[in-house]
N, CA, C and O atoms as a GROMACS GRO file, in nm:
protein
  436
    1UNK      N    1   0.083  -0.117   0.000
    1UNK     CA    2   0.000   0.000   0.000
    1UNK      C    3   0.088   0.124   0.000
    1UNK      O    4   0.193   0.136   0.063
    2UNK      N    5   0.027   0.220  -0.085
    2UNK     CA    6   0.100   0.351  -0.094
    2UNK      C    7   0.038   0.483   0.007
    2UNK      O    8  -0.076   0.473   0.052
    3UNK      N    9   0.106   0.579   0.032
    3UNK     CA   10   0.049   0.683   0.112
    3UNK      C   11   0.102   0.782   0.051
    3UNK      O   12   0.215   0.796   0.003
    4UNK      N   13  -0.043   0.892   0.058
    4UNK     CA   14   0.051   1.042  -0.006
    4UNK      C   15  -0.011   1.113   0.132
    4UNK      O   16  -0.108   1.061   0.188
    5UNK      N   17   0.042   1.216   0.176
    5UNK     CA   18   0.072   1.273   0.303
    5UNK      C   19   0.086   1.418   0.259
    5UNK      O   20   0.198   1.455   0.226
    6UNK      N   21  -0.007   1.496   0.254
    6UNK     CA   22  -0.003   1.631   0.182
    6UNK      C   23  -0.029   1.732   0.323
    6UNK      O   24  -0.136   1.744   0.383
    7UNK      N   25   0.075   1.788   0.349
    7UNK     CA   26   0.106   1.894   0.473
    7UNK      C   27   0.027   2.050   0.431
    7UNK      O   28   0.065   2.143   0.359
    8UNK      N   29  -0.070   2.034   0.493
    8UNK     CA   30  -0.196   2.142   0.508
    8UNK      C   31  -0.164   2.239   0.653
    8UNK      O   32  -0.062   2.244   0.722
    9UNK      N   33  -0.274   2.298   0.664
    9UNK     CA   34  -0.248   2.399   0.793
    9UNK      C   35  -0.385   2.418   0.822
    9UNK      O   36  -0.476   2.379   0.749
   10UNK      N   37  -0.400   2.487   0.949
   10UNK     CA   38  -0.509   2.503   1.012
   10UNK      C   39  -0.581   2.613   0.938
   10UNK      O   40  -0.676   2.670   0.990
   11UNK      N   41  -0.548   2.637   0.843
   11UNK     CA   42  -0.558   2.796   0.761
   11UNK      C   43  -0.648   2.762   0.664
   11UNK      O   44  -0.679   2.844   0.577
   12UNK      N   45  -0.726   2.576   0.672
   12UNK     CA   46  -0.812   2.535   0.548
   12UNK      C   47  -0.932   2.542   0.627
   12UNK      O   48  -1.041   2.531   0.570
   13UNK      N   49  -0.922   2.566   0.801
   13UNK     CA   50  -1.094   2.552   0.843
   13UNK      C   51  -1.097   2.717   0.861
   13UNK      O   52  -1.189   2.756   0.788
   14UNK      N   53  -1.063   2.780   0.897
   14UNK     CA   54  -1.118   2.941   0.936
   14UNK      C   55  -1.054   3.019   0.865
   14UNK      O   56  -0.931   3.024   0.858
   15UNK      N   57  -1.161   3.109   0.785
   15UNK     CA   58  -1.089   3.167   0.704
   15UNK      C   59  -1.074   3.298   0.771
   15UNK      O   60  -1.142   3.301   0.874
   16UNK      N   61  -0.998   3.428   0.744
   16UNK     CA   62  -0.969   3.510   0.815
   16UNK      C   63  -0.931   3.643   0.724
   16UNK      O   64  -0.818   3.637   0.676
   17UNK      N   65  -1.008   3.762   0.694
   17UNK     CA   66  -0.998   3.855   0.616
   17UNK      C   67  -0.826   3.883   0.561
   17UNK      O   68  -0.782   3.901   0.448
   18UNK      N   69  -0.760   3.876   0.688
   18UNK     CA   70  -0.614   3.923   0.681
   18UNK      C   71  -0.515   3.780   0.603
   18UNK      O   72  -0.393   3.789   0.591
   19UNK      N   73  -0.582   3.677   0.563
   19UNK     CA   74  -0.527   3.532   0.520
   19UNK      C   75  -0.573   3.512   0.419
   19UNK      O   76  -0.584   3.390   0.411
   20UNK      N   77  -0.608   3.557   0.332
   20UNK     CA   78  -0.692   3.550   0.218
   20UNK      C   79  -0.604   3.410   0.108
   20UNK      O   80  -0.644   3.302   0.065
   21UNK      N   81  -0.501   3.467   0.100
   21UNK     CA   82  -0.434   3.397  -0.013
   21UNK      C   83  -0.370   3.267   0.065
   21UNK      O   84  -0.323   3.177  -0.005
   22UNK      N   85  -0.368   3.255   0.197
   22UNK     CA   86  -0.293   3.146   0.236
   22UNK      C   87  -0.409   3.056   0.276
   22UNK      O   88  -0.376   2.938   0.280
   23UNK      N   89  -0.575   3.088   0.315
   23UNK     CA   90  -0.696   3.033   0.261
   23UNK      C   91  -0.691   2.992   0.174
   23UNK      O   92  -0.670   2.871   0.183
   24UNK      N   93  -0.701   3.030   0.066
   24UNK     CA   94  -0.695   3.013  -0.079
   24UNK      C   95  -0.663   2.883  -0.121
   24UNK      O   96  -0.731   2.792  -0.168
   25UNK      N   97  -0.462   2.899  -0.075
   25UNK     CA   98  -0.442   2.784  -0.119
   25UNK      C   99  -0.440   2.632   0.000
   25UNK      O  100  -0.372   2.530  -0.012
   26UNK      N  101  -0.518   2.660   0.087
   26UNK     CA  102  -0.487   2.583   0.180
   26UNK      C  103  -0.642   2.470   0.181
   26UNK      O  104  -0.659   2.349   0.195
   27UNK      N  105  -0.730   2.586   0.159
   27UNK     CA  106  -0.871   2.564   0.137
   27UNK      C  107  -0.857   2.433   0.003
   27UNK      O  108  -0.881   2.314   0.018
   28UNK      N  109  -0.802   2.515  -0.149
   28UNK     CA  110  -0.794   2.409  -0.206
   28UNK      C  111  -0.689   2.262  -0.209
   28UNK      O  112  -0.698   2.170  -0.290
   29UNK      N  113  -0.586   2.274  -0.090
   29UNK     CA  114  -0.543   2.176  -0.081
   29UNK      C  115  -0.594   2.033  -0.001
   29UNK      O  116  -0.554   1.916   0.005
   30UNK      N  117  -0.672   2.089   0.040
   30UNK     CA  118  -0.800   2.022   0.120
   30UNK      C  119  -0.908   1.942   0.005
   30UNK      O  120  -0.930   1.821   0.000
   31UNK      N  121  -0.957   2.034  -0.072
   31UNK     CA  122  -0.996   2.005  -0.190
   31UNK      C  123  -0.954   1.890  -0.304
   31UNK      O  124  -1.025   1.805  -0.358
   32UNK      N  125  -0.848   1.911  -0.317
   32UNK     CA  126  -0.708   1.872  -0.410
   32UNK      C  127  -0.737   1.677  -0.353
   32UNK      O  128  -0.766   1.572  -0.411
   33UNK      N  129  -0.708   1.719  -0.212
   33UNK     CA  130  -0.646   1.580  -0.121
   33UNK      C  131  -0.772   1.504  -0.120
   33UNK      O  132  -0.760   1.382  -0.128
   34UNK      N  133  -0.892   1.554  -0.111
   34UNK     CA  134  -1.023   1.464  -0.058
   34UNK      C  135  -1.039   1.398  -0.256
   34UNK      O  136  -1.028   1.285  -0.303
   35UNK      N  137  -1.062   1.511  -0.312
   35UNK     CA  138  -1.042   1.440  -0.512
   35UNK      C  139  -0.926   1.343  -0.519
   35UNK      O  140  -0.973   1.241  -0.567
   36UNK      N  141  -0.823   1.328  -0.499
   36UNK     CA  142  -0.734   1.228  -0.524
   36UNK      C  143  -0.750   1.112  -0.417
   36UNK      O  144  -0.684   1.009  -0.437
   37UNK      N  145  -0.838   1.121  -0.298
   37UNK     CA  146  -0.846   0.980  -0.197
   37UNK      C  147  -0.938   0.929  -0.262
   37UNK      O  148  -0.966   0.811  -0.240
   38UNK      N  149  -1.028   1.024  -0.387
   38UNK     CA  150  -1.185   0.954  -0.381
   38UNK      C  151  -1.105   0.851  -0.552
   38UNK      O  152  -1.133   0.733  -0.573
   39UNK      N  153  -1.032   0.916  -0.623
   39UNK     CA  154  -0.964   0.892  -0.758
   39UNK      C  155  -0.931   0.758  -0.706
   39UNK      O  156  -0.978   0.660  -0.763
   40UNK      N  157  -0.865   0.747  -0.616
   40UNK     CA  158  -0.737   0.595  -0.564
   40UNK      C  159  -0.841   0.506  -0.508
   40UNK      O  160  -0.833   0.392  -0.554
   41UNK      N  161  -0.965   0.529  -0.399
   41UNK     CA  162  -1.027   0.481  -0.332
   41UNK      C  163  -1.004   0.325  -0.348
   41UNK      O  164  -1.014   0.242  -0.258
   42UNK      N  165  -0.961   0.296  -0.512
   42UNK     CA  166  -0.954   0.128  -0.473
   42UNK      C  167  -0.812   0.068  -0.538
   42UNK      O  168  -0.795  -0.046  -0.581
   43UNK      N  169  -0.739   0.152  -0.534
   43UNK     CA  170  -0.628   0.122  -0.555
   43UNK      C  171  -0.525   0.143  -0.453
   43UNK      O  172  -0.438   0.227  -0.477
   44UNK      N  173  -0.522   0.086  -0.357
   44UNK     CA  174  -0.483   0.064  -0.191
   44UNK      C  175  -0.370   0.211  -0.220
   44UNK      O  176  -0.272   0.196  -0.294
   45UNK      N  177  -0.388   0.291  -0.180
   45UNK     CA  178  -0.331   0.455  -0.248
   45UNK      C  179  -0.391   0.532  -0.097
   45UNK      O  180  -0.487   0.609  -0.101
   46UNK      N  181  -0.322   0.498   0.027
   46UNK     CA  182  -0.393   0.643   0.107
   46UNK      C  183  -0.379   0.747   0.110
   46UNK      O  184  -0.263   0.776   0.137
   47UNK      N  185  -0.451   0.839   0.094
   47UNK     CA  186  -0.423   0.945   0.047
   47UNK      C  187  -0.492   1.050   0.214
   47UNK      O  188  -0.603   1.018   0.254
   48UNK      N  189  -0.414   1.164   0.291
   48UNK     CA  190  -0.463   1.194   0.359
   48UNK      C  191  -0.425   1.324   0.366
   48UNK      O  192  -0.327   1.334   0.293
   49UNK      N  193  -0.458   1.471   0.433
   49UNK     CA  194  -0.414   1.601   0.444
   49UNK      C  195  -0.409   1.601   0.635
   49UNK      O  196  -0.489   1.578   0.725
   50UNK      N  197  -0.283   1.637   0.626
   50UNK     CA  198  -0.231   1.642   0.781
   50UNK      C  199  -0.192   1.831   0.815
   50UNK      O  200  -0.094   1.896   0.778
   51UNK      N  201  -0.316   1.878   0.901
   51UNK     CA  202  -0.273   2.012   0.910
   51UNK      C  203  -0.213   2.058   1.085
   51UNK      O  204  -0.263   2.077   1.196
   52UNK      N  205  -0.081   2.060   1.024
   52UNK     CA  206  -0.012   2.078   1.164
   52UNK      C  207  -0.030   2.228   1.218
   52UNK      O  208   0.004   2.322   1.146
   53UNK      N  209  -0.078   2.248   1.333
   53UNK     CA  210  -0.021   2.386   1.409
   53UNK      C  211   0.068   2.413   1.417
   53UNK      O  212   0.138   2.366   1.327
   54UNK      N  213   0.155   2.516   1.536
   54UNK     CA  214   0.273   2.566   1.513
   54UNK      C  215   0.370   2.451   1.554
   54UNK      O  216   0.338   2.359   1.630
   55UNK      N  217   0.487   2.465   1.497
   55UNK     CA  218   0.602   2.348   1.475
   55UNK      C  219   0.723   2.440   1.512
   55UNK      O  220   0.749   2.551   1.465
   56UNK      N  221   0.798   2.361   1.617
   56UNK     CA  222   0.971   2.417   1.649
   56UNK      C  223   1.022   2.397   1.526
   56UNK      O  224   1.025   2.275   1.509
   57UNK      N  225   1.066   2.459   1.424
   57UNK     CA  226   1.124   2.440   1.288
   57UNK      C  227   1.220   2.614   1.300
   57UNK      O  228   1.217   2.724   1.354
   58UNK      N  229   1.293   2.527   1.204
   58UNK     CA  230   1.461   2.638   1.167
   58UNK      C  231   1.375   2.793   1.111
   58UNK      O  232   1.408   2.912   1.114
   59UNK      N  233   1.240   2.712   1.057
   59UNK     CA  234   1.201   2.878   0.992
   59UNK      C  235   1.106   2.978   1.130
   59UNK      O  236   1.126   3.099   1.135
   60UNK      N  237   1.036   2.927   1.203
   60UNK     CA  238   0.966   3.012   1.305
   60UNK      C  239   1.108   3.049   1.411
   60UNK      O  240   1.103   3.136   1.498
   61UNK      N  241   1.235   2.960   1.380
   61UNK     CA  242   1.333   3.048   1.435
   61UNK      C  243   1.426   3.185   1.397
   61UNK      O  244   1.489   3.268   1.462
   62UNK      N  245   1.403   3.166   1.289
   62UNK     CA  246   1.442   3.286   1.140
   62UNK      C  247   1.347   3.378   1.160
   62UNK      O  248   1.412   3.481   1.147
   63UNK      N  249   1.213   3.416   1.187
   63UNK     CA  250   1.148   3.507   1.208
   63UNK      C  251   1.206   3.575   1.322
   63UNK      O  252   1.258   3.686   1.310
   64UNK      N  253   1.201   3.529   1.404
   64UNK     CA  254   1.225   3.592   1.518
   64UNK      C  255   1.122   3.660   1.611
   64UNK      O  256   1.015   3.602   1.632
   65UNK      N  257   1.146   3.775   1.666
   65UNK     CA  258   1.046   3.847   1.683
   65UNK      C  259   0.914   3.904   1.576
   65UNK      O  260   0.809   3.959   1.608
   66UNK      N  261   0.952   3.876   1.472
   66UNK     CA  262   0.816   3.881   1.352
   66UNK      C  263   0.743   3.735   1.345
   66UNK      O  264   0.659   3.710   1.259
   67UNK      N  265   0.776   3.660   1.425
   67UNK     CA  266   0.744   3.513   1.418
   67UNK      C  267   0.549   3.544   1.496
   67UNK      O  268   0.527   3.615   1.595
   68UNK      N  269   0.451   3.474   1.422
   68UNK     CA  270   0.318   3.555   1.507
   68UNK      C  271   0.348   3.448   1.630
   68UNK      O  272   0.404   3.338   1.635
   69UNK      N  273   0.272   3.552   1.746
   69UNK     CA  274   0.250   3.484   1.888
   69UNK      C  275   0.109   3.402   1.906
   69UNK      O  276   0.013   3.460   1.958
   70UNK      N  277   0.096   3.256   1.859
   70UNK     CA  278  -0.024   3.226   1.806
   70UNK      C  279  -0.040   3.094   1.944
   70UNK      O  280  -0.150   3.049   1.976
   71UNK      N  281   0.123   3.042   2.025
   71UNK     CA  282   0.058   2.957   2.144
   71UNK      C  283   0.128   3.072   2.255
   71UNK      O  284   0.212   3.158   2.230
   72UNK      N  285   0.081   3.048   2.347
   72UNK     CA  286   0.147   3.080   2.480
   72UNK      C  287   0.266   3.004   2.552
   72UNK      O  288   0.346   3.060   2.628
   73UNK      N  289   0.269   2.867   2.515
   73UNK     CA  290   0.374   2.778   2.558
   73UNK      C  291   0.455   2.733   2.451
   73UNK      O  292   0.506   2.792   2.356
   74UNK      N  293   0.454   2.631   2.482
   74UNK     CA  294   0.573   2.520   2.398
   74UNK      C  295   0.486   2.474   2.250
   74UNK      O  296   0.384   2.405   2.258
   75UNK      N  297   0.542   2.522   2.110
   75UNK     CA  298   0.481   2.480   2.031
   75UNK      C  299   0.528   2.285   2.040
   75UNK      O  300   0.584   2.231   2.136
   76UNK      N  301   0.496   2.235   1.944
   76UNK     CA  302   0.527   2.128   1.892
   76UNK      C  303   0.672   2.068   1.822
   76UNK      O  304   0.746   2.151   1.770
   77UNK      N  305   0.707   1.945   1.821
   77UNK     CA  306   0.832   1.906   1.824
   77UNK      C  307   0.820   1.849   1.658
   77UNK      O  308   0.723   1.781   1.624
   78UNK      N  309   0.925   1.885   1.566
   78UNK     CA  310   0.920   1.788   1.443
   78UNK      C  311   0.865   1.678   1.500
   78UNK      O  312   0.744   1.656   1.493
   79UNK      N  313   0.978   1.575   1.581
   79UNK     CA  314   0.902   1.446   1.617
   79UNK      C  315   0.754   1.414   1.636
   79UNK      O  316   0.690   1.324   1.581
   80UNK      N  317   0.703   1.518   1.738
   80UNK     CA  318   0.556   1.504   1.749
   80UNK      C  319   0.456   1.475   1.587
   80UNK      O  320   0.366   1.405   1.540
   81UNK      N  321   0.551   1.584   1.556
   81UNK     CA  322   0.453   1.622   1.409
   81UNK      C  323   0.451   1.433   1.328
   81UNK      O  324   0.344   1.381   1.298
   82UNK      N  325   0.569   1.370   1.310
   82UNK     CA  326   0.616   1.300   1.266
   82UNK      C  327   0.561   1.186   1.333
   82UNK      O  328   0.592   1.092   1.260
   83UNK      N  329   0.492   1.136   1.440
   83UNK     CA  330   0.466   1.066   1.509
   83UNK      C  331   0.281   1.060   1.533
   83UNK      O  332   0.210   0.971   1.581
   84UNK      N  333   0.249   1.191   1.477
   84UNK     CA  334   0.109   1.186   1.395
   84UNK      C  335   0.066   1.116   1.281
   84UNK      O  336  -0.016   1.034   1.237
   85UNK      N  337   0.202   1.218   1.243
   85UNK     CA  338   0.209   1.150   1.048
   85UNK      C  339   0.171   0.958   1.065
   85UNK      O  340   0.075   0.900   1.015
   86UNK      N  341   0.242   0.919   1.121
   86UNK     CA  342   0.273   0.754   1.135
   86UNK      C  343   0.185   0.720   1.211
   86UNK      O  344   0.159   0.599   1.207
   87UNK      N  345   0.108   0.802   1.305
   87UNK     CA  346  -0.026   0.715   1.340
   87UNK      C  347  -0.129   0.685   1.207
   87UNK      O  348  -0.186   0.579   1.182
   88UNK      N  349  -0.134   0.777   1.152
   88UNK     CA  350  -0.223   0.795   1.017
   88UNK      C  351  -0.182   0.678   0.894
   88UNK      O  352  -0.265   0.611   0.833
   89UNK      N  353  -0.074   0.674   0.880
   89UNK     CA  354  -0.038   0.558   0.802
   89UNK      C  355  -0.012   0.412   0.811
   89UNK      O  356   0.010   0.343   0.711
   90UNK      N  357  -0.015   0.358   0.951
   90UNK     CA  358  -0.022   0.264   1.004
   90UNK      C  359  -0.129   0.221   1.031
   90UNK      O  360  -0.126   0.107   1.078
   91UNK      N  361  -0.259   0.283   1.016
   91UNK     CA  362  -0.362   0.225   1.026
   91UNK      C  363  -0.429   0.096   0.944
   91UNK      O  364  -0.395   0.104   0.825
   92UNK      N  365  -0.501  -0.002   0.965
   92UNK     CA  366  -0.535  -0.115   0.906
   92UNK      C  367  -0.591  -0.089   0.774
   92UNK      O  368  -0.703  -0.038   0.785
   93UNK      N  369  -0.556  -0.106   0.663
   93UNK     CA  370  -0.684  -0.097   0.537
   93UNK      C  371  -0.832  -0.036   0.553
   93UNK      O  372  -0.879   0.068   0.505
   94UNK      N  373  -0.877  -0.115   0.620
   94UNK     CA  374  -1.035  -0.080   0.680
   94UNK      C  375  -1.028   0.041   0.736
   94UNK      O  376  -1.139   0.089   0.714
   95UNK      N  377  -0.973   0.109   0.787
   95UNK     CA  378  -0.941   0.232   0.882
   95UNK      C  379  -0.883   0.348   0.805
   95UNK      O  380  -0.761   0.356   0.791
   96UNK      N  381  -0.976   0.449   0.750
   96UNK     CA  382  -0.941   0.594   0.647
   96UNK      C  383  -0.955   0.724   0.734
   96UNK      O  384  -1.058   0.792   0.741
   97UNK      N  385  -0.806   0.757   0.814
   97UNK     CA  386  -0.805   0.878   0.870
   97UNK      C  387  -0.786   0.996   0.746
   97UNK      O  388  -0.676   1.017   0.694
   98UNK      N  389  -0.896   1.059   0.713
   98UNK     CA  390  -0.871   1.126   0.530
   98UNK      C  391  -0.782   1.262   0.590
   98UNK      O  392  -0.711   1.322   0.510
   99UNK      N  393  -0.790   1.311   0.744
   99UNK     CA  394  -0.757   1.427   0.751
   99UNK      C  395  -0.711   1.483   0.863
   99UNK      O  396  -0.755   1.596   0.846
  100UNK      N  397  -0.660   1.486   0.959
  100UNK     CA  398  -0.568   1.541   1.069
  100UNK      C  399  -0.550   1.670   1.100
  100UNK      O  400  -0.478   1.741   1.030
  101UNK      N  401  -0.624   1.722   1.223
  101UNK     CA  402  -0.533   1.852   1.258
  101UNK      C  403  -0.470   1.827   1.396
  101UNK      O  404  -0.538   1.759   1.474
  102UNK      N  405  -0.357   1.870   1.435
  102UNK     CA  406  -0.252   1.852   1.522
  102UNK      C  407  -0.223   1.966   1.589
  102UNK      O  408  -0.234   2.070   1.523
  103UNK      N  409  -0.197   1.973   1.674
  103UNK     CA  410  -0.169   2.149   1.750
  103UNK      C  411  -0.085   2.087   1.855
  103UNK      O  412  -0.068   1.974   1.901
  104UNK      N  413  -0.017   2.264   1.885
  104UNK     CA  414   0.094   2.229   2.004
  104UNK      C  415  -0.067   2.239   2.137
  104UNK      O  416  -0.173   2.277   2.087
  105UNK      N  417  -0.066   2.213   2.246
  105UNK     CA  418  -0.141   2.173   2.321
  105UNK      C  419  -0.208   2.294   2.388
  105UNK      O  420  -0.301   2.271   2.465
  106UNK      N  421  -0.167   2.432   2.362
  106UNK     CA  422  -0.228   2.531   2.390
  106UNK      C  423  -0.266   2.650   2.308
  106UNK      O  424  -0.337   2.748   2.327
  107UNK      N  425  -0.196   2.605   2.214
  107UNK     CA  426  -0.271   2.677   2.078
  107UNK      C  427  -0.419   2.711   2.068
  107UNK      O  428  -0.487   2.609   2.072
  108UNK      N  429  -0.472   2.795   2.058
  108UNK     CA  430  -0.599   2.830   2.003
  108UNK      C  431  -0.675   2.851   1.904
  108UNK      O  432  -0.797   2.849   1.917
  109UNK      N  433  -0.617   2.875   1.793
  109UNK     CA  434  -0.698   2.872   1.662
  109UNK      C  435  -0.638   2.723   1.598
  109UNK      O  436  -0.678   2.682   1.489
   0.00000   0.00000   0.00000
């Protein structure tokens, strides 16, 4: 069995006047991902959209202080993120997680 694993954001459920274009494309990657699970549906092909919240990554360290203040605590660990991912793909045949959202644990939107 194959898996495609298409990295979405929380930016495909609420849309937000000031997000327009990152809606846009996030909204249709949502779109995109549910048309290609329904295309494969029987060609053992899982196909799922995993939208992570904020992530400790090299780039929210590059912002810096322009980085938005979106948890109060400890965002999320690659690993964590990565350890979602692999719950989702390890699941039995019979079992279609089509879509995932993940957050660091005090995140709010």
């Amino acid at each position: 069995m194959s898996n495609v694993v298409n990295a979405g954001s929380p930016a495909s459920r609420v849309a937000r006047a000031s997000s327009n274009v990152c809606n846009l494309t996030e909204f249709g990657l949502n779109g995109f991902t549910e048309a290609l699970r329904q295309e494969f549906v029987g060609e053992y092909v899982r196909v799922v959209v995993v939208e992570p919240g904020t992530v400790q990554t090299e780039r929210v360290e590059h912002l810096g202080d322009a980085a938005p203040r979106q948890i109060s605590g400890e965002p999320m660990r690659t690993e964590d993120l990565a350890d979602a991912i692999g719950h989702v793909v390890i699941r039995e045949r019979r079992v279609a997680v089509n879509e995932m959202l993940v957050r660091a644990g005090d995140q709010t939107w």
